[in-house]
C-alpha positions in Angstrom: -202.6 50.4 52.9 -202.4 47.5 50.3 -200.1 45.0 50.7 -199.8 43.1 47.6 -198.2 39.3 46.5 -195.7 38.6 50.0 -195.8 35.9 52.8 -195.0 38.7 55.2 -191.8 36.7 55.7 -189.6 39.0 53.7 -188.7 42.4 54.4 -189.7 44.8 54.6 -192.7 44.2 53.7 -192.8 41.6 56.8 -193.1 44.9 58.9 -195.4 47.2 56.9 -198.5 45.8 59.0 -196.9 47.2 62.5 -196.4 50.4 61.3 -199.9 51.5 60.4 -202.8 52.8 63.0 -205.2 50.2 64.3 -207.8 52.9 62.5 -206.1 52.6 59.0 -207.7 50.5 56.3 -205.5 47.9 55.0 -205.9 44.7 52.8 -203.8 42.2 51.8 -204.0 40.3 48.8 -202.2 36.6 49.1 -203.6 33.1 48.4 -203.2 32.6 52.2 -203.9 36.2 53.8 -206.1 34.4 55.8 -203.5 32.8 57.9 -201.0 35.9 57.1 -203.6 38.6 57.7 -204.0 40.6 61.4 -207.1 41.1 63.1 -209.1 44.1 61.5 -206.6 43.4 58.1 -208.9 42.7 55.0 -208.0 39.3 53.2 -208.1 38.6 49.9 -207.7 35.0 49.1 -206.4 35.2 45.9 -203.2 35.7 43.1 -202.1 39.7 43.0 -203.2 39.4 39.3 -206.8 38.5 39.8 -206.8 40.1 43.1 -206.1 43.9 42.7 -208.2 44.3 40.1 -211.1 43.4 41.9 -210.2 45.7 44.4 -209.5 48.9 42.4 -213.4 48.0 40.2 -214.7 47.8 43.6 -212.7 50.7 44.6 -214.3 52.4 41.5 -218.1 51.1 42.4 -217.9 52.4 45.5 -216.3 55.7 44.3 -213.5 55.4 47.3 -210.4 53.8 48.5 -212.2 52.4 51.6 -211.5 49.1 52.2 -214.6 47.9 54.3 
């Protein structure tokens, strides 16, 4: 899962984190997913414009959506 560009304050994207397994990668790209991010939830400390496409050319380096 990729949760893009929201304080998790609004919803629903303020939910989107509960509903996924423990076992499912997820990031989330936010100048402060640090502090926003779960346990086990890649951060990416960053705009969604400078973020997401760093993920998808390492998506493409690594020839697959994992996020680890």
């Amino acid at each position: 899962m990729l949760v893009v560009g929201t304080s998790l304050a609004v919803m629903p994207a303020a939910s989107l984190l509960s509903y996924i397994d423990y076992d499912t990668p997820c990031a989330l790209v936010d100048p402060e997913a640090d502090s926003l991010s779960p346990p086990g939830v890649l951060a990416i400390n960053t705009t969604a414009g400078e973020g997401v496409p760093a993920l998808v050319n390492r998506w493409k380096q690594q020839g697959n959506l994992l996020l680890s």
